[in-house]
Backbone as a chain_set.jsonl record, in Angstrom:
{"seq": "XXXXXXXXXXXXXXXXXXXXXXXXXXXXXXXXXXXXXXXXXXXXXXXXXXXXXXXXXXXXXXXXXXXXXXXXXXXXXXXXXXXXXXXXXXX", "coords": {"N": [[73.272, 87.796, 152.819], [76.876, 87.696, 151.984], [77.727, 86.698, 148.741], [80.243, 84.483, 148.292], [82.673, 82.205, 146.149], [84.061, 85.284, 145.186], [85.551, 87.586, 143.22], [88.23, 89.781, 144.327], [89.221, 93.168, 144.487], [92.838, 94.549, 143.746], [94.474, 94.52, 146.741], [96.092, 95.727, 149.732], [96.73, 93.992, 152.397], [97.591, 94.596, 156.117], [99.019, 95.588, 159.082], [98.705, 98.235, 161.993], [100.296, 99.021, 164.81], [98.631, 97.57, 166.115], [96.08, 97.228, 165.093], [94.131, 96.246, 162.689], [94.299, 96.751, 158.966], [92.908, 97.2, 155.676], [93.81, 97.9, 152.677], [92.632, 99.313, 149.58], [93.241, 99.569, 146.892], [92.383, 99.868, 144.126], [89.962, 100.998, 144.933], [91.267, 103.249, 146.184], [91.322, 103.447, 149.368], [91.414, 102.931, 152.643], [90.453, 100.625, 154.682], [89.41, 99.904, 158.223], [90.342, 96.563, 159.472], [89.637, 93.027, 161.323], [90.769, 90.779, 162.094], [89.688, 88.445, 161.849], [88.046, 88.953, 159.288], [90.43, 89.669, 157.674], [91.336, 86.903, 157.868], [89.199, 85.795, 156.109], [89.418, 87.29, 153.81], [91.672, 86.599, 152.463], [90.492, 84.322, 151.864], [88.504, 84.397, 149.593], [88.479, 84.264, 146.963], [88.705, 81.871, 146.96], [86.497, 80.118, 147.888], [83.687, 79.003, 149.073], [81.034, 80.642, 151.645], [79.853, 78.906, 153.234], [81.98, 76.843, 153.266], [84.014, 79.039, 153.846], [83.222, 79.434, 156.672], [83.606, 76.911, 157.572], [86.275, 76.146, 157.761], [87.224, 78.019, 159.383], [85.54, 77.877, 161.702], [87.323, 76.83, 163.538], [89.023, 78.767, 165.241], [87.422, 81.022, 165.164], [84.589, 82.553, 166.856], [81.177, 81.64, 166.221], [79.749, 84.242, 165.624], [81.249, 85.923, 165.224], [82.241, 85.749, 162.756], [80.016, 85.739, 161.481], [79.649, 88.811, 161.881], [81.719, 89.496, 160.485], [81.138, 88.527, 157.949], [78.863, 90.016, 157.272], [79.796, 92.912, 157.461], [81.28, 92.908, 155.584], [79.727, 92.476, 153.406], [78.24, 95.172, 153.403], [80.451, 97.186, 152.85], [81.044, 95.53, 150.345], [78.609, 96.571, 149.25], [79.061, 99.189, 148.912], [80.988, 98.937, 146.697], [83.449, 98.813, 147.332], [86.499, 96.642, 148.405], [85.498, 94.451, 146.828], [85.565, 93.139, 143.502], [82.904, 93.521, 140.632], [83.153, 91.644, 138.484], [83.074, 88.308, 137.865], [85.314, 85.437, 140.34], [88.352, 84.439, 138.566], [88.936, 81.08, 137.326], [91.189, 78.638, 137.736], [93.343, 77.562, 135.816]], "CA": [[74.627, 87.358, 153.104], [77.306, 87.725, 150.518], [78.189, 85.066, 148.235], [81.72, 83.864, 147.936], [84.066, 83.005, 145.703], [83.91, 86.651, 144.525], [87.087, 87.962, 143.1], [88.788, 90.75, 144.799], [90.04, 94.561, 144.225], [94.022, 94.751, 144.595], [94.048, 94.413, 147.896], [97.391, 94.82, 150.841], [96.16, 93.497, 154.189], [98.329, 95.116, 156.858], [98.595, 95.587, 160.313], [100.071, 99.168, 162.289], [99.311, 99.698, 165.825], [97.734, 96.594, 166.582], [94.993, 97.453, 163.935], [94.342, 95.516, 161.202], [93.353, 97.122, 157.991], [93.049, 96.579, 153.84], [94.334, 98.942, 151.751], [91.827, 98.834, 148.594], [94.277, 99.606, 145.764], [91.408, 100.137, 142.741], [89.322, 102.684, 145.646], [92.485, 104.238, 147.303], [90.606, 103.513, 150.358], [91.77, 102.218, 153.695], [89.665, 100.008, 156.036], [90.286, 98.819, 159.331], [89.125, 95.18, 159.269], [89.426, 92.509, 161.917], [91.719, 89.471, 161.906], [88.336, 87.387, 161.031], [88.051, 89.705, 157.985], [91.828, 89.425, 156.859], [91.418, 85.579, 157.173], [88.069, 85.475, 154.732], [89.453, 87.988, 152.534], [92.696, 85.884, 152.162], [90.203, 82.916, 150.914], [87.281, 84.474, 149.615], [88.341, 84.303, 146.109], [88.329, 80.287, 145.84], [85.925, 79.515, 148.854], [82.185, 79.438, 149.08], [80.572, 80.941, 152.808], [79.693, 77.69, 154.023], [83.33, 76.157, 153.541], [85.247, 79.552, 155.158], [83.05, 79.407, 157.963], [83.966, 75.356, 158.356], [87.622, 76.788, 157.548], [87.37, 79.571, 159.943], [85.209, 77.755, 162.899], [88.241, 76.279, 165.149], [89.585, 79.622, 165.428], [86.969, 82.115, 165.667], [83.174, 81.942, 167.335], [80.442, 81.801, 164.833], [78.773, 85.469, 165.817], [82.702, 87.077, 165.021], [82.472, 85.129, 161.544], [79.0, 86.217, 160.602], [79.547, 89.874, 161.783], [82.751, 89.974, 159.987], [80.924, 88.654, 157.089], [77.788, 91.25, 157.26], [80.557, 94.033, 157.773], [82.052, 92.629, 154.378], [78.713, 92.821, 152.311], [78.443, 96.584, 153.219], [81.559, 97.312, 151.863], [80.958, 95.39, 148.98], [77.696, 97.257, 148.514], [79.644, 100.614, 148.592], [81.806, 98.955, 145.569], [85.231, 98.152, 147.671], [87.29, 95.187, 148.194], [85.3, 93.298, 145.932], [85.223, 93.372, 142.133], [81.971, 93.131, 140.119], [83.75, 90.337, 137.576], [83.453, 86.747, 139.035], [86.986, 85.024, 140.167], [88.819, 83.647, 137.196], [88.912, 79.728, 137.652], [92.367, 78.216, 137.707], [93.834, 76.608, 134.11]], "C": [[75.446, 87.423, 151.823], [78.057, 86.586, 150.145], [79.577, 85.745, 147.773], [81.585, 82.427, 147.108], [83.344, 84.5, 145.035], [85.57, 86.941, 144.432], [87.378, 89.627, 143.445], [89.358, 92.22, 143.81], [91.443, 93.859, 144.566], [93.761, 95.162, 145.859], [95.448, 94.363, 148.59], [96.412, 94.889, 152.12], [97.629, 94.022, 155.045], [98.182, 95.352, 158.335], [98.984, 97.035, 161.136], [99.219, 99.568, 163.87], [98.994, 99.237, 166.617], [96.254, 96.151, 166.188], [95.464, 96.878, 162.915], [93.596, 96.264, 160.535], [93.664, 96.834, 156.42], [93.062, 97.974, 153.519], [93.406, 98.86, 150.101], [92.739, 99.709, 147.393], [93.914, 100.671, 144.571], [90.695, 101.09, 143.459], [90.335, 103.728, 146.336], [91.371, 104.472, 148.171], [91.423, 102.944, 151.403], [90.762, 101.709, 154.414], [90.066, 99.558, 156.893], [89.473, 97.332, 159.222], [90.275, 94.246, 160.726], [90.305, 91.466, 161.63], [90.587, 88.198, 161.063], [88.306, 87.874, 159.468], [89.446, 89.4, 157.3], [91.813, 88.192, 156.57], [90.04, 85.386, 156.127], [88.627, 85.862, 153.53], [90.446, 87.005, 151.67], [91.666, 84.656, 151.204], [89.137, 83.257, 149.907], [87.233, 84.512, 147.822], [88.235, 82.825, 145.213], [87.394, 79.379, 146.716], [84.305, 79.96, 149.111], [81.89, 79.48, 150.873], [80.566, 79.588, 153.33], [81.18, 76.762, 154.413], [84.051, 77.695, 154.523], [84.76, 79.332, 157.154], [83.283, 77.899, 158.709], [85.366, 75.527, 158.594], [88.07, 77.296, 159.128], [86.658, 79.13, 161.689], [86.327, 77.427, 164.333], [88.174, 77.285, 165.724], [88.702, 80.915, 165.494], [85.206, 81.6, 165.798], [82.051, 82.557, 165.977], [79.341, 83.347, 164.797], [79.835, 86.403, 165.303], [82.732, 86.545, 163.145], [81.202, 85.831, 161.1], [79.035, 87.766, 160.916], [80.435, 90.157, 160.829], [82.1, 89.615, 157.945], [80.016, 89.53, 156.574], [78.78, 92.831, 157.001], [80.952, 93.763, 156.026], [81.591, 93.122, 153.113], [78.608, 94.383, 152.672], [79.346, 97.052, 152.383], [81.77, 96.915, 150.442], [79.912, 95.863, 148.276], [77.887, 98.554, 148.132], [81.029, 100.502, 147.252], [83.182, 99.123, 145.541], [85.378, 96.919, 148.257], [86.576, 94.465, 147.154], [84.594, 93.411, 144.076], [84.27, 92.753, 141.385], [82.146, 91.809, 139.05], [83.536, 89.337, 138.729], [85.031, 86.31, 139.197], [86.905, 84.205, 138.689], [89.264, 82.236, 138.116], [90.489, 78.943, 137.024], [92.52, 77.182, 136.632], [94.616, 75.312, 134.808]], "O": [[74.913, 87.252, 150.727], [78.74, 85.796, 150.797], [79.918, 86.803, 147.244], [80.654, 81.644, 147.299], [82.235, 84.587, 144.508], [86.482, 86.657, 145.209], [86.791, 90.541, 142.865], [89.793, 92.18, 142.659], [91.511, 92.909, 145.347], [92.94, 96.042, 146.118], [96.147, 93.375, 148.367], [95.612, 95.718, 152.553], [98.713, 93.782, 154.511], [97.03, 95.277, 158.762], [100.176, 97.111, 160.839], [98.131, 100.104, 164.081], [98.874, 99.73, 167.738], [95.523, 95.259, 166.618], [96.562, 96.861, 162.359], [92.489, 96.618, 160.941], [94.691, 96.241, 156.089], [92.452, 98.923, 154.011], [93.914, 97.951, 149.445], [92.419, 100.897, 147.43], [94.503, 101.665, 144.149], [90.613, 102.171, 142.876], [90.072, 104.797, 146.888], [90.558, 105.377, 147.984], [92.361, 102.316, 150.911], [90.034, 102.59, 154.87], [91.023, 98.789, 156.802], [88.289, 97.129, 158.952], [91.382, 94.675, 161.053], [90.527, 91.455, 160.419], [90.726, 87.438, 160.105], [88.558, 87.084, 158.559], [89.381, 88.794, 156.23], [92.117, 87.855, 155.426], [90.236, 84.543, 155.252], [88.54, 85.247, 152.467], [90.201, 86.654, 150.516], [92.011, 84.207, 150.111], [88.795, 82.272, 149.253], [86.15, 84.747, 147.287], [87.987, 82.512, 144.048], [87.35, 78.165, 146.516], [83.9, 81.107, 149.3], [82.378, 78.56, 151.53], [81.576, 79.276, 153.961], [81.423, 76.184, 155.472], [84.513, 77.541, 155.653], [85.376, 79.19, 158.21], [83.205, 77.667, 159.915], [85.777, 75.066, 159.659], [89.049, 76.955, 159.791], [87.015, 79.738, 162.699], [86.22, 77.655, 165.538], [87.464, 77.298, 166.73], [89.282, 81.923, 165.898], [84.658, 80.693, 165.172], [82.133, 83.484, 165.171], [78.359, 83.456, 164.062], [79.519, 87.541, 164.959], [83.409, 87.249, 162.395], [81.406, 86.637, 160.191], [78.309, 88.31, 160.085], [80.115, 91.125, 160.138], [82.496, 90.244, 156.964], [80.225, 89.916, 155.425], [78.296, 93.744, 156.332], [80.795, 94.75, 155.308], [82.156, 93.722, 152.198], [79.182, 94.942, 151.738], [79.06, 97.326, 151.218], [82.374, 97.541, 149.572], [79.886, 95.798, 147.047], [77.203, 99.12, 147.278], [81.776, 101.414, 146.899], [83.948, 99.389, 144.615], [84.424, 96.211, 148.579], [87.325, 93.726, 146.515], [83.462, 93.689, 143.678], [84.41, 91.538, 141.244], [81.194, 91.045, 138.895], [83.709, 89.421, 139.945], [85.89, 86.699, 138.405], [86.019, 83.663, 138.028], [89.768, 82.25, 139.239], [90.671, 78.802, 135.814], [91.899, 76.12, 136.6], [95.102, 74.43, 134.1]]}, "num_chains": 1, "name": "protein.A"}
């Protein structure tokens, strides 16, 4: 499973279509990602797994949260959206 906080690529989240996808900035990549995915990504740089998914339970079922997070770690094993540096910790 991948650990969060992890700090992000430039990143625009966008929508066109009725598709959601991330724009990866640092890979000039596009992904389509999932509304579950847009809300992790949005936190995932000051929130550890266990809190988005307490975050994240009202609003989505816990099989759409752990695919969306499995879908996430791929991507971060192919070395987009998420940057090998840890997040920087707020002054």
């Amino acid at each position: 499973m991948i650990q969060l906080p992890k700090k992000l690529h430039r990143l625009e989240i966008f929508e066109q279509g009725g598709q959601g996808y991330v724009a990866d900035l640092d890979r000039e990549r596009v992904l389509p990602i999932s509304a579950v995915q847009a809300e992790i990504l949005k936190q995932a740089e000051a929130l550890t797994v266990p809190q988005l998914i307490e975050a994240l339970l009202e609003r989505y079922e816990t099989q759409k949260l752990f695919q969306a997070l499995v879908q996430l770690e791929r991507w971060a094993k192919l070395g987009f959206i998420f940057s090998p540096f840890p997040p920087q910790k707020p002054t």
